[in-house]
C-alpha positions in Angstrom: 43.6 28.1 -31.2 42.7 31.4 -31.9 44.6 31.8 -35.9 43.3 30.2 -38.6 45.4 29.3 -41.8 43.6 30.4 -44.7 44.4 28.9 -48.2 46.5 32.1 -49.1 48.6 31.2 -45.8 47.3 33.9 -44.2 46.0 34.0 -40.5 42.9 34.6 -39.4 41.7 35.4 -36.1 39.1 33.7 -34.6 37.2 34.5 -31.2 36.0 30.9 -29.5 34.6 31.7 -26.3 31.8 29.9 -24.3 30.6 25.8 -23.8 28.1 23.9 -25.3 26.6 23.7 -28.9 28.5 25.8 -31.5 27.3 29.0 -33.5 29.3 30.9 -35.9 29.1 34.8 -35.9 29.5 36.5 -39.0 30.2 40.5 -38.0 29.2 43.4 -39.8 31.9 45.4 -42.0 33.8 47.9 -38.9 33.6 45.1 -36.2 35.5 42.8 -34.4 34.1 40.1 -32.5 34.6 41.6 -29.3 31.7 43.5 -29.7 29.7 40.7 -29.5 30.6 39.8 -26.0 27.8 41.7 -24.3 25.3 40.1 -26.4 26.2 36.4 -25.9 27.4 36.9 -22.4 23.8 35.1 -21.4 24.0 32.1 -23.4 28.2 31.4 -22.7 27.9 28.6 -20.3 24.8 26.7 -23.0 26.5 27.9 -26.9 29.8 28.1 -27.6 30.9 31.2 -29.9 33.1 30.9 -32.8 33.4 34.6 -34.1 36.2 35.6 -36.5 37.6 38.7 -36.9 37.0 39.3 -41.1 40.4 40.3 -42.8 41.0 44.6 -42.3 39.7 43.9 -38.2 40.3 43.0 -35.4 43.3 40.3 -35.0 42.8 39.8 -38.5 43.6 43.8 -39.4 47.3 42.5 -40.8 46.3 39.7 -43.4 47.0 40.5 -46.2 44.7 41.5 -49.1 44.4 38.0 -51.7 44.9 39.1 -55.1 41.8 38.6 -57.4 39.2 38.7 -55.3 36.8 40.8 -53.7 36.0 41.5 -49.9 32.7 39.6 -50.1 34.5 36.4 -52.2 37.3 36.4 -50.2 35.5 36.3 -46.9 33.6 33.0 -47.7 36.4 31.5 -49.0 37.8 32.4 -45.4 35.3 31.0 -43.5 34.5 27.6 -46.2 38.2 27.1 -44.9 37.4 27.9 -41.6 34.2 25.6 -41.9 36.7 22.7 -43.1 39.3 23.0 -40.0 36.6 22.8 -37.7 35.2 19.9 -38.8 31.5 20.6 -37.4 28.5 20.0 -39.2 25.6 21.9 -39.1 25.7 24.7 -37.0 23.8 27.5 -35.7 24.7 30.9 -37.9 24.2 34.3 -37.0 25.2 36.6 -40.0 24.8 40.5 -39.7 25.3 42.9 -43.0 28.2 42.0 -44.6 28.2 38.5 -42.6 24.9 38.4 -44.2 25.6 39.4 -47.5 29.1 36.6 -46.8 26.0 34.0 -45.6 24.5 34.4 -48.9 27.1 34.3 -51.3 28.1 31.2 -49.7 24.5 29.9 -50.0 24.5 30.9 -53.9 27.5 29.7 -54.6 29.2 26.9 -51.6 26.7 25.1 -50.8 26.6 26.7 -47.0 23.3 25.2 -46.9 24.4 22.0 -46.0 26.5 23.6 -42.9 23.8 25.7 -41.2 21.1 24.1 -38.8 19.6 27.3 -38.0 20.4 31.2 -39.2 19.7 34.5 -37.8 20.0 37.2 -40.2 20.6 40.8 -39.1 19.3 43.6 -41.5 20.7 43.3 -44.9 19.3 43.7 -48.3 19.3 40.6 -50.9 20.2 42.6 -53.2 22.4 45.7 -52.8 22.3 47.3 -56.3 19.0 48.8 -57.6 17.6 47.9 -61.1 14.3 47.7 -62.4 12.8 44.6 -60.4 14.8 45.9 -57.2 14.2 49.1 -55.7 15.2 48.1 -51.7 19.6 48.0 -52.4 21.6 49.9 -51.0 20.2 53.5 -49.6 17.6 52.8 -51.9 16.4 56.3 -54.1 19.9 57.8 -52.5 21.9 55.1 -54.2 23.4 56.8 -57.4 23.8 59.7 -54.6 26.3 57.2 -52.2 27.9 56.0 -55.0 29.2 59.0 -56.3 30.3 59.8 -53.3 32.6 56.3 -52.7 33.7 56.8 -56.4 35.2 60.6 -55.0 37.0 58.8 -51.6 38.5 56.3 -53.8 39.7 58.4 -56.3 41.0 60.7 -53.6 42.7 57.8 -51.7 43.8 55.8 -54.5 47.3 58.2 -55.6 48.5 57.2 -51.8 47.5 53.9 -51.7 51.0 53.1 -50.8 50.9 55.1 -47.5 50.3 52.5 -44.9 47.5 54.6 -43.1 45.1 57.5 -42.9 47.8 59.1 -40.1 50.8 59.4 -42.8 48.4 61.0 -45.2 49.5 64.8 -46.2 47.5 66.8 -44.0 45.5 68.2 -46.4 44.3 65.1 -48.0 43.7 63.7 -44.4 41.2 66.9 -44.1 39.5 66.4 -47.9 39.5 62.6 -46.3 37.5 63.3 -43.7 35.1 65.8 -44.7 33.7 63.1 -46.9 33.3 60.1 -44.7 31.6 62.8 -42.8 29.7 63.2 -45.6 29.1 59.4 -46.1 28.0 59.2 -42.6 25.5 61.9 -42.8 24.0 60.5 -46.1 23.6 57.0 -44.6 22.6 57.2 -41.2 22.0 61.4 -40.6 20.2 60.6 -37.0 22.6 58.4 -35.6 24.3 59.6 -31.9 28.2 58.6 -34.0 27.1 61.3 -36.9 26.3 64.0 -34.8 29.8 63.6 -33.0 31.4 63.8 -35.7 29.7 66.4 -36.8 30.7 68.5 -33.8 34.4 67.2 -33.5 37.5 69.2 -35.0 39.0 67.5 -38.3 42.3 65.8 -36.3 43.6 62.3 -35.6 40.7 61.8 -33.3 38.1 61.9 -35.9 40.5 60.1 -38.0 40.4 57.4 -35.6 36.6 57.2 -35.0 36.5 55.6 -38.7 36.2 51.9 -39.2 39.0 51.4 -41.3 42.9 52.8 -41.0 44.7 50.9 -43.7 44.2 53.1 -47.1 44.4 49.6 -49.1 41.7 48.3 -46.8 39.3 51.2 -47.0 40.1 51.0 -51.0 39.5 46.9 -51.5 36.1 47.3 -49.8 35.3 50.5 -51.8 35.7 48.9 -54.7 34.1 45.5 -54.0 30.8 47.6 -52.8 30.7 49.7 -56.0 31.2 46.8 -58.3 28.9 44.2 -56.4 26.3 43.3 -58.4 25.0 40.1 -57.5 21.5 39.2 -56.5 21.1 36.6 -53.4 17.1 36.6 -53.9 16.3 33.0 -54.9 19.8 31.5 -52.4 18.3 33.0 -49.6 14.8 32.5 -50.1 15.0 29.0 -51.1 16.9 28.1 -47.8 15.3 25.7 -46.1 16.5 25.9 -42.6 14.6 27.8 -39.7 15.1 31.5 -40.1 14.6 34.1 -38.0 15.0 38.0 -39.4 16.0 40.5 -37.2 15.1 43.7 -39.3 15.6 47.6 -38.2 12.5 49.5 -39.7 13.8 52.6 -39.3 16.6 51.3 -41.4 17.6 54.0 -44.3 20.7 52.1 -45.8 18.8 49.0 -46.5 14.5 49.8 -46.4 12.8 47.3 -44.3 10.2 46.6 -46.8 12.7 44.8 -49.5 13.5 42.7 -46.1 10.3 41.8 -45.4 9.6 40.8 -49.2 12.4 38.0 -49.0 11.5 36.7 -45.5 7.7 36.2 -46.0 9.1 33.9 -49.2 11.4 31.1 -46.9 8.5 28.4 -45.2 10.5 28.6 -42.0 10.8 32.4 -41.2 10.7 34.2 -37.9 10.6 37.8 -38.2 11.3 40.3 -35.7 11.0 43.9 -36.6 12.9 46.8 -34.6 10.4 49.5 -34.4 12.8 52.0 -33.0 16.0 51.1 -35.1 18.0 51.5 -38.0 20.9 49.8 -39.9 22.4 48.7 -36.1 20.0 47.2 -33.8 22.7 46.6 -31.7 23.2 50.2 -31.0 19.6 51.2 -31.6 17.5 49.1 -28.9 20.7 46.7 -27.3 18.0 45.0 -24.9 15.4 44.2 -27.4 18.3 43.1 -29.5 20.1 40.3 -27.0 16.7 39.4 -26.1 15.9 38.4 -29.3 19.4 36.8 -29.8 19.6 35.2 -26.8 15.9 33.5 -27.7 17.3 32.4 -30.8 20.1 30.8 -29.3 18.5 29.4 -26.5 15.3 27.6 -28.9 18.1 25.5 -30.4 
């Protein structure tokens, strides 16, 4: 069954692929669980993968946007109803960025505790606004710097929000478009192979279809949930009490390893794997290292 029906009666798309004990993938925001497939190839004949696609990807990139709610709210209420159609209990999760920052929410607020047996979390902050006790948020001193910067996009996207993609833009807002995600990507992660492409391609519909998002509502909704967020999943992840194995990318400049670190060494059950040689995506970064370490994880169930 690979469509989910989600309390708005929308359907999600859910990846299950493999045999044996269940684990639940929660994707970072630009992927769709395809991507996954290399990693878990390995462990497909032992685990058995149920990865969905989060609303804006993948064969979930038509649902529909729920009213009221943000991208981070609305994905755990998607996969609390996911959860519920299963009808599993505990299970193995594997949550990277924001299906880390989804695991957490639904740690502080429903009770996903008392659904996960193990969790591997991929290299996200606790925290992704700065304030005075919190320094390791998003792009940490940059921060005000990236914000700005998703205020200008938004306001530059917002007057044609009802276009229905980035392609039916006017050209010249396509170009303006452009420059700054190009902009966005440099700030984030300058040293990244994707960056320097970008860098070096002409502004056209290729670029434009390089970026993670086509739908102008989409790229808005997560936009705005991202400059709003304010929450702090501190105390909900560090009081989980299931083991818990970090995989952290030291060379990481959107969230600093260090502010990682500072949460994992608080949880009594902690594994922690540090990434010498990458940055916000492992997965890119050092791909063996990274489905060794996965592929341990699984397999230590």
């Amino acid at each position: 069954m690979p469509h989910y029906l989600m309390p708005d009666q929308e359907s999600l798309y859910v990846r299950q692929i493999g045999t044996g004990e269940p684990v639940l993938i929660l994707s970072g925001l630009g992927m769709s669980s395809w991507q996954w497939l290399p990693f878990i190839l390995p462990s497909l004949k032992s685990r058995s993968f149920i990865i969905p696609d989060f609303r804006g990807f993948g064969g979930s990139r038509h649902c529909k946007i729920p009213s009221a709610l943000n991208a981070i709210d609305s994905h755990w209420q998607d996969i609390h109803a996911l959860l519920q159609q299963l009808n599993i209990g505990e299970i193995d999760v594997i949550g990277y960025s924001m299906g880390a920052t989804t695991t957490m929410h639904g740690l502080k607020y429903g009770q996903f505790n008392q659904y996960i047996k193990r969790y591997l979390h991929i290299d996200q902050s606790a925290k992704i606004k700065n304030d005075e006790s919190w320094h390791f948020g998003l792009l940490g001193e940059q921060q005000q710097q990236l914000l700005q910067l998703m205020l200008k996009i938004s306001g530059l996207v917002e007057p044609y929000q009802h276009y229905s993609s980035i392609a039916n833009l006017p050209k010249d807002i396509q170009i303006q478009l452009l420059n700054l995600w190009l902009e966005f990507m440099q700030l984030q992660n300058p040293h990244s192979p994707l960056t320097a492409l970008l860098g070096k391609l002409p502004l056209n519909k290729v670029q434009s279809h390089l970026m993670p998002l086509q739908s102008l509502q989409y790229i808005l909704w997560y936009l705005h949930t991202y400059l709003e967020h304010d929450e702090d999943y501190r105390d909900a992840i560090a009081s989980l009490d299931k083991p818990t194995h970090f995989i952290i990318g030291k060379q990481s400049s959107l969230y600093g390893y260090h502010g990682q670190l500072e949460i994992a060494q608080q949880l009594d059950d902690a594994t922690i794997h540090l990434m010498d040689k990458s940055g916000h995506v492992p997965l890119m970064s050092e791909p063996v290292k990274f489905g060794k370490i996965l592929n341990e994880f699984l397999r230590a169930s």
